[in-house]
N, C-alpha and C positions, 0 to 999 in steps of 0.2 A: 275362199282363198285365205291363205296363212295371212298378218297382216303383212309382213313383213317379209317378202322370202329371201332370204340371202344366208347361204350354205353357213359364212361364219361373220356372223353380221356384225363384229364388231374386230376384224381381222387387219385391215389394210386401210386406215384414212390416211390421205395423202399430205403432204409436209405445205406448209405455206411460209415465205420469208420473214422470219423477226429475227429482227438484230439483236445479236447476242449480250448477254449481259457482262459490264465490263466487272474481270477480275471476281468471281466470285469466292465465298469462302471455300475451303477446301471441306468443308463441314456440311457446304449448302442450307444452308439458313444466316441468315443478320436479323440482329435487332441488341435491343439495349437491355442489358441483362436485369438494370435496375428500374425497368418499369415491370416486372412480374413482383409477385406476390411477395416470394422469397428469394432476393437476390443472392443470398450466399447459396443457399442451394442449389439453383442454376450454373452459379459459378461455378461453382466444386461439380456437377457432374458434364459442365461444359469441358470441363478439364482432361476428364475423363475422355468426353468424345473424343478431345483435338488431338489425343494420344498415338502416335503409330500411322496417323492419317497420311498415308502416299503420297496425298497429293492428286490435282485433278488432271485430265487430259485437258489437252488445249485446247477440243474441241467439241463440238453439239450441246454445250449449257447454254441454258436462257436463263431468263429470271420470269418469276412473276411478283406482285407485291400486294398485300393481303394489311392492308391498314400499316402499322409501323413496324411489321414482318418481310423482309426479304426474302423469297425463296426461288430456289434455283434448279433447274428440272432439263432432262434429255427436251431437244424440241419437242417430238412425238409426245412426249407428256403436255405438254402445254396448248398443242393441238386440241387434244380431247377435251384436257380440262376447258377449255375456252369456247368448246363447241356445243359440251355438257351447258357450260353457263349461258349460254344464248341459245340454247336450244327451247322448242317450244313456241307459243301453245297451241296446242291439240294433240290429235297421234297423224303422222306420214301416213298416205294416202298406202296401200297396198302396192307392187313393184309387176309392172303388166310385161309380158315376155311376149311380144310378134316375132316368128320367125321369120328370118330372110333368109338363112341360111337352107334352114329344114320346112321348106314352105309344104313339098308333098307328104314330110311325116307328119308334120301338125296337120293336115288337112285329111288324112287317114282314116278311111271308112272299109269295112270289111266287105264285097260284094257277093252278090246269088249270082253263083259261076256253074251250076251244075244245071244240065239238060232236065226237060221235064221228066223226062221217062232216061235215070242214067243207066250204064253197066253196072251190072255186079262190082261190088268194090270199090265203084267212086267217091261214094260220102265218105270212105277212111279215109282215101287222098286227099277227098278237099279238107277232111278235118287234118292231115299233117301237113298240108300246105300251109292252112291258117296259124298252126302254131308258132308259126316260123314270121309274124307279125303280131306277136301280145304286146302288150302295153309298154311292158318293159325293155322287148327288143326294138321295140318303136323310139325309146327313148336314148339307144345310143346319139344318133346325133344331135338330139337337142342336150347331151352332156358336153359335146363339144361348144353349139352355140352360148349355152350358160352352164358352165361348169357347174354351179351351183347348185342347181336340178339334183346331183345326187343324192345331195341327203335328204330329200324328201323318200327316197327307195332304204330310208334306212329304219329299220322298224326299236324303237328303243328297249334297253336289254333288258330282263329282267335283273341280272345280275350285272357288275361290272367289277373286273379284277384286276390287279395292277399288270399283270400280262397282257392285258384289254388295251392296255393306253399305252403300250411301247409301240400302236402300228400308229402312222402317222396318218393315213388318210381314214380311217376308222375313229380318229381319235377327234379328227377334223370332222365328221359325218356326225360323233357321240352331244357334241356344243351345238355342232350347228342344226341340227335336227332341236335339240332344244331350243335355241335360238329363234327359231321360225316364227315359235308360238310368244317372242316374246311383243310388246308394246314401244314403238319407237316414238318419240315427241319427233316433232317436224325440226325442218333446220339442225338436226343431228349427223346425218349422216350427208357431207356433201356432194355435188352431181357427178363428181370426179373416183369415188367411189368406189361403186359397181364395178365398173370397166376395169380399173385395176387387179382388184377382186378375183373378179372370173380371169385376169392372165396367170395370178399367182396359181392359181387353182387349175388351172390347165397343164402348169408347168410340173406342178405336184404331181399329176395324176397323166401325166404324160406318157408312159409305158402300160398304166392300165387302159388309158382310153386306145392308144395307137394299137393294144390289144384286141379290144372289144369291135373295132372296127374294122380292123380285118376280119375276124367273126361272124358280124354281121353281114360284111357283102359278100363272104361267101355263102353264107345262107341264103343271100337273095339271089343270087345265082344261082347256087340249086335249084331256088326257088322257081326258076327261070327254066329249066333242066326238066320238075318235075310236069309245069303248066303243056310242056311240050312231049313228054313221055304222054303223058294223060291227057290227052285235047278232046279223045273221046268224050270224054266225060265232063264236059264244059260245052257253054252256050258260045259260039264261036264268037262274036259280037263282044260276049264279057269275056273272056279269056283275049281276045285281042286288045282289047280295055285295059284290063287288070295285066298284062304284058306291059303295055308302055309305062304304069305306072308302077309295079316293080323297075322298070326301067329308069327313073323317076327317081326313085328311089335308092341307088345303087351311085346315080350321079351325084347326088348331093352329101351320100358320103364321103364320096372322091374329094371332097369339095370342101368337106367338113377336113377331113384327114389334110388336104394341103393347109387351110388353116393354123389348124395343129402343129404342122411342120415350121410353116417359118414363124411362129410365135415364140415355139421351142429352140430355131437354129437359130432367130433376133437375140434369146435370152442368151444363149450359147455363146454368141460373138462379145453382147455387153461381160457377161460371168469372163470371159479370156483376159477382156482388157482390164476389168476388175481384180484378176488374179495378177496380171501382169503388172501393174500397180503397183502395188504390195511388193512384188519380187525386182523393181527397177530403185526399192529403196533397201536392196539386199534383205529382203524378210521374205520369207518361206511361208506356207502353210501347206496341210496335206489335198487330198482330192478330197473334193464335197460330194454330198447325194445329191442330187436332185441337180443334175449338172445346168441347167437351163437357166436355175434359179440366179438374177445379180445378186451382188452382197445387201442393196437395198430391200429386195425380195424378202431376202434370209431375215433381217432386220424386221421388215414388219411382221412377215409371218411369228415372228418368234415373240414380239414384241403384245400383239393381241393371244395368242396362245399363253401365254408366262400368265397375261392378266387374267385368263378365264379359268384357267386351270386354278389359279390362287385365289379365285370366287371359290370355284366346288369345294376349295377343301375346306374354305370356311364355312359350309355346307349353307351353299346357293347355288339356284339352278336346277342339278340335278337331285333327286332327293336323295339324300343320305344313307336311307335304308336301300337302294339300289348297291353301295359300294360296302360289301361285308367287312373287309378286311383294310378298313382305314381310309380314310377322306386321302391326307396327307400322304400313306403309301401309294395311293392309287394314285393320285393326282398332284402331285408334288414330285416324287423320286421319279416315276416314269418319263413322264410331261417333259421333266426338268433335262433329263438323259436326251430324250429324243434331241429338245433344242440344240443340247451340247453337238449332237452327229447333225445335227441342220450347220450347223458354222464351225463345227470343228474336224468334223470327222474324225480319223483314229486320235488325235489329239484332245477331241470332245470325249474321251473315254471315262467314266466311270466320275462327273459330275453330278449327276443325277443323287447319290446317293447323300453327300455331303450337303447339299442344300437341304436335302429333308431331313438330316438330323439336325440341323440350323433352325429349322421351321419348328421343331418340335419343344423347345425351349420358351416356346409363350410371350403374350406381351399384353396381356389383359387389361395390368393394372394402369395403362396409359393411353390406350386408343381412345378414351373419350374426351381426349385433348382439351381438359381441365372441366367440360361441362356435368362430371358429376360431385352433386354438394358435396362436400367436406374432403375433397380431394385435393391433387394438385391441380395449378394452373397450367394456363396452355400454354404457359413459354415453358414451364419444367417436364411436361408431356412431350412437347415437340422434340424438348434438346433426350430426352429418352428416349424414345419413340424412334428418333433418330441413330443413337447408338444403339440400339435394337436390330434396324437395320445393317449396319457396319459388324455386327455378332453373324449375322445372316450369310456374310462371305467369309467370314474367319476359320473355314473346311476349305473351303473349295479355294479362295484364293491362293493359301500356299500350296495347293496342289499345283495348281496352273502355275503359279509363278514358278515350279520344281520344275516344268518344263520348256521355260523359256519367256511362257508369254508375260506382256507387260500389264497386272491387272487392274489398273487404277481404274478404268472404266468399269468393271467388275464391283470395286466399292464403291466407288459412284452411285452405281443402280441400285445395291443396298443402301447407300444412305436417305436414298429418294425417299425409302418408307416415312420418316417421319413429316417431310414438306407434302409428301402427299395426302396425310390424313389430315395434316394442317390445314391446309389449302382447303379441300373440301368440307372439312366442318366448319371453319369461316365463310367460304363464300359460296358453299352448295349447300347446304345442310336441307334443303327441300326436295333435291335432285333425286329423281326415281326413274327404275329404268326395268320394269320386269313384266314379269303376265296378272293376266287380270283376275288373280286369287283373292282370297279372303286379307286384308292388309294388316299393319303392323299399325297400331296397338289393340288390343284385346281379345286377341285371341291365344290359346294357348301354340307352345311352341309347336307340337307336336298337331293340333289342328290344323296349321299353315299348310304342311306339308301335302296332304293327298289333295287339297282342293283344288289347285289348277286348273280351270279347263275339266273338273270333273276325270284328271288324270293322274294316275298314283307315282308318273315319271319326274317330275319337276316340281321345283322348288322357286320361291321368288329372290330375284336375281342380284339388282342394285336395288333395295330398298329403304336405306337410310344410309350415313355417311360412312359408318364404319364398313358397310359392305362395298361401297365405291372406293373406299382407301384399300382395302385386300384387292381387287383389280389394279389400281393403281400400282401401286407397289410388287404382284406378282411382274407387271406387265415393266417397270422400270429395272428391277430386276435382270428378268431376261432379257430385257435389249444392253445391257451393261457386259453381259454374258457373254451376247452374239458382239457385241463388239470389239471387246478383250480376242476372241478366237478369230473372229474376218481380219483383223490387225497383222495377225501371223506371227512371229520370231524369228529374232537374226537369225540368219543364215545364209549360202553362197551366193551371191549374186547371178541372175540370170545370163546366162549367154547368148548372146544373137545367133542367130541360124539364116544365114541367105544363101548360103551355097547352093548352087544349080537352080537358087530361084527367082522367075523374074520379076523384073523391076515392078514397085509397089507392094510387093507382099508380103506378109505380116514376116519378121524378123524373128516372132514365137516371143519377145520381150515385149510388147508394148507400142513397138517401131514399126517402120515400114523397110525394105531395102531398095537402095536407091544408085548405088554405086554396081556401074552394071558394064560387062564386058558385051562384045560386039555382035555377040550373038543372042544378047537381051537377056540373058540372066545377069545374077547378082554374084560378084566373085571378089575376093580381095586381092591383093597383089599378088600374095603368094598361095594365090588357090581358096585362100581361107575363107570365112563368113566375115561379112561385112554389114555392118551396119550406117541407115543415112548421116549419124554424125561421131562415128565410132561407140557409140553406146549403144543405147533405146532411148527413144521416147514415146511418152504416153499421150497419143493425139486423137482426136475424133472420139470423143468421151460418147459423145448420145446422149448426154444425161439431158432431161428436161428437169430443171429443176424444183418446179412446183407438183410434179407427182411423181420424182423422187426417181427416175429408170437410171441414175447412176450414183455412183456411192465416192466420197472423197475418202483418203486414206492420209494420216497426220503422220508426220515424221517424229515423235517426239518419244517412240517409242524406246522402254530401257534396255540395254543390251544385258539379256542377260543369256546364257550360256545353256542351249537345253540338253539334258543330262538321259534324254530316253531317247533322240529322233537322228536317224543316220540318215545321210541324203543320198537318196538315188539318183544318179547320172541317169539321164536318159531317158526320165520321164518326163509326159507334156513338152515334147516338141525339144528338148534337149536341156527343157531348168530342170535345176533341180529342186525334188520335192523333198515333202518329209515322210519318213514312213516310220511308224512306233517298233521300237524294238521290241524282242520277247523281256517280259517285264518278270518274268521268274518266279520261283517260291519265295526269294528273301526280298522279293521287291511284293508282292502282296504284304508279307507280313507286315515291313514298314509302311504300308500304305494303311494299314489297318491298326497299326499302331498311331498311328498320326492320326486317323478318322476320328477313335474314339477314345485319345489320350490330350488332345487339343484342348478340348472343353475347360480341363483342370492342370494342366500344365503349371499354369501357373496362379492356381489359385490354391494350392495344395499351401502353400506357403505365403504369409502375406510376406517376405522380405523376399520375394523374387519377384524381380522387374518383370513385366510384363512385353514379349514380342510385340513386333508390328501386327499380328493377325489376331492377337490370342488377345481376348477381353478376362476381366477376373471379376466381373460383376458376378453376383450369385445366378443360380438359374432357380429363378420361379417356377414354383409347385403351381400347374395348371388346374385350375376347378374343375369337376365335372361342370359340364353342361346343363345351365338351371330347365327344368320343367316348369315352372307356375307361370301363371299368367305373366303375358306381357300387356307391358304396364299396370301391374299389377306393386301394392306398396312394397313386397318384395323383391320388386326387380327396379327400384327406384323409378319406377314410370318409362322404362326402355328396354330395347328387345334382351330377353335374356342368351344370346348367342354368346360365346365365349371366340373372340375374334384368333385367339392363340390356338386354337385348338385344330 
């Protein structure tokens, strides 16, 4: 057994309370500039960073504190890190799956159903009965009881292209099929976990699974059809047998599928009051995919994806030589896009692409957060490292901002990059997290690769800090992303809807209706829609707060004015939504002028001020990728991976 089985095993750890940190920089780091190395340098490109800085939300920062370093990080970040740091020693027991649900599929034995002496023609029937219980039809319903199960039916590619990684549950099966095989320390992953886990992954996979099982029982209905067409042909005793247990079998799909339903119609009601939220503080957003999914869902899902995807393309995990046509296109622009349609829908549009040319700009000369000789120190690492990060949304932020939303959150997650490589090479720098290959130092690069497991798919994962900070910082990243876009943009205020309905039911805002004429509906004076205190209100959250099933929404957001989203009357229950205008020929061009005229805007000139978005740092020339030995005297005794790359 895999050690570890868990579809995306490093997807959805649940949030635990710490109190926020008071007032942090807008920068996210503190410290004393004149205990580094060289304090005028620090200064002078602290300077730089605090330039055009937005400013933070008022909400989801903490701190951690790393000797006379202050850092400040989304909770979710501080989670991991902290569970990274207490995790261990040894590796977690393997993950045992007892059905309760699918007791007769796991118990599932093929039977000798043919007469001694049968008709002509019955071993064809029994062989196309049987077909109709293989392995893998057998494992519809234990998709249901542990979602997770699928990706073990996923066989890894030998190719993978950046069209590979726009499906979202393929992309989710590509990690976490790796994942399986990878080495978890004990006390990493908490008991609370799992179970979250398989709901996000139900809710994803909610119209494939509600597919496949209808599928299924009518196959076993047939099934049922044919044992009775052909009884001839069957020992009466096993045919009467293998009846009840098709029969057996057909109920605990039922059973499986209701399940499925109200986890999907729980998600549904939480995702209404989460949208309505948002729209009771006059903000708008469009319809989401994955409608079941809450904005917490959206959040973590996006939040463990952003980090894995931003492993691979630092080529870990997957091996490299699987992805022809670019780490970073593969798994960066796509990856990136998908999240945008996880939280933003048609407003998520065409993110994907700006973050990877962000990515492709390099950060080499800094990720070793001053431990290599004759370099900088790690307070001038950090505060770079840092504006390296904040380069990383200077595309795509003014794009979102051109349509209303408020993106401060958005740089936020980029500045995370530099407190997170901080953080982990002070106070992880032992922390390993991958399969049990040939390790890191002495081996050459290219050695590392096919060893795995004696398998030519996978690469090793987290195995020193610079590769735990590319998770990091993919994964703060995107959760800055999805929070910027679940936030929504001004726009019309929702309107109540109680007409004709009765008393207690949803208002369609947030509310309930309460003002109720004689005949038990909800009517206002003059016929109209009434709400219980002339607005909405947002009650009966659900939320539990230690594994996160409801999401809080800040008012702090900036009004600003979106120049592409017209609002439909009439959609969702009578708010209105947003839906993207046709964006044109002169609106590509500008948007294409702005992608890849940003960069140098204002670096063309040193006597042009530089915008809030736009950095005029030079853009570093990426090394190739060193080959020689690691730790070897040319690679200063450390892996030769190029973290920019």
């Amino acid at each position: 057994m895999r050690p570890l089985a868990l579809s995306l095993s490093l997807l959805l750890l649940p949030l635990w309370a710490h109190p926020a940190a008071a007032a942090p920089t807008p920068w996210l780091f503190d410290f004393d500039p004149n205990i580094s190395k060289d304090p005028s340098y620090v200064k002078t490109h602290l300077a730089t960073l605090k330039a055009g800085l937005p400013g933070l939300p008022s909400d989801s920062i903490g701190e951690l504190t790393s000797k006379q370093t202050k850092l400040y990080f989304y909770q979710d970040v501080i989670d991991v890190l902290l569970l990274a740091k207490g995790s261990g020693p040894g590796i977690a027991p393997p993950v045992t799956r007892t059905p309760k649900r699918c007791v007769a599929h796991g118990a599932f034995a093929k039977p000798a159903l043919l007469r001694s002496a049968p008709p002509p023609g019955c071993a064809g029937h029994e062989q196309a009965l049987m077909a109709r219980f293989g392995q893998r039809e057998l494992a519809t319903c234990a998709y249901v009881e542990f979602p997770e199960r699928y990706v073990y039916d996923h066989q890894p590619l030998s190719l993978i292209l950046p069209t590979t990684t726009t499906n979202l549950e393929l992309l989710i099966a590509i990690l976490g099929e790796a994942l399986t095989h990878v080495q978890y320390p004990t006390k990493l992953i908490p008991a609370g976990f799992l179970p979250r886990a398989r709901e996000v992954l139900a809710k994803v996979r909610y119209a494939t699974l509600k597919q496949e099982l209808g599928q299924r029982r009518a196959s076993y209905q047939q099934a049922l059809a044919d044992l009775s067409q052909h009884q001839s042909c069957y020992e009466p005793a096993a045919l009467t047998s293998f009846s009840k247990t098709v029969a057996a079998l057909i109920a605990e799909l039922a059973g499986a599928e209701q399940d499925l339903d109200a986890l999907h119609n729980a998600g549904l009601a939480q995702a209404v009051k989460d949208r309505k939220a948002i729209e009771a503080q006059g903000r708008k957003r469009a319809d989401l995919p994955y409608p079941s999914l809450t904005d917490r869902d959206r959040e973590l899902l996006a939040f463990y994806l952003g980090g894995l995807v931003w492993r691979v393309r630092g080529a870990g995990l997957i091996n490299e030589d699987k992805i022809p046509l670019g780490l970073a296109l593969t798994f960066v622009s796509a990856p990136y896009q998908l999240i945008g349609d996880i939280a933003g829908g048609v407003d998520g549009q065409g993110v994907g692409l700006p973050i990877y040319i962000s990515e492709n700009w390099g950060y080499y000369k800094w990720y070793d957060m001053g431990t290599d000789p004759g370099s900088n120190d790690k307070y001038a690492d950090l505060v770079e490292m840092t504006n390296r990060g904040k380069r990383a949304t200077e595309l795509v932020a003014p794009l979102l901002a051109g349509r209303g939303f408020d993106t401060r959150h958005l740089v936020a997650g980029g500045l995370m990059m530099g407190p997170c490589y901080y953080y982990i090479w002070e106070e992880l720098p032992a922390f390993k997290l991958g399969l049990p290959c040939k390790t890191w130092p002495g081996a050459p690069w290219k050695a590392n690769t096919p060893g795995c497991l004696g398998a030519p798919h996978y690469m090793q994962f987290l195995e020193w800090p610079t590769a735990a900070g590319e998770f990091c910082t993919g994964a703060a990243l995107a959760l800055g992303l999805v929070k910027t876009l679940l936030r929504g943009k001004p726009g019309a205020a929702c309107t109540p809807d109680c007409f004709g309905k009765p008393c207690g039911a949803s208002d369609t805002c947030g509310g309930t209706c309460s003002v109720c004429a004689d005949a038990g509906t909800a009517v206002g004076p003059d016929g109209s829609a009434v709400a219980p205190d002339g607005g909405s209100s947002v009650t009966d959250r659900g939320a539990d707060q230690r594994f996160d099933a409801g999401a809080s929404h800040p008012t702090d957001g900036a009004a600003r004015r979106d120049q592409g989203i017209a609002a439909q009357p009439g959609a969702s229950g009578g708010c209105a939504v947003g839906a993207r205008a046709p964006l044109g020929l002169l609106g590509v061009l500008v948007l294409l002028a702005m992608l890849l005229a940003a960069p140098r805007r204002c670096c063309a000139s040193p006597e042009t001020v530089p915008s809030e978005h736009v950095s005029c740092a030079p853009n570093v020339e990426r090394p190739r990728r060193s080959r020689v030995p690691v730790g070897s005297a040319a690679d200063g005794g450390r892996s030769p991976r190029d973290p920019g790359s």
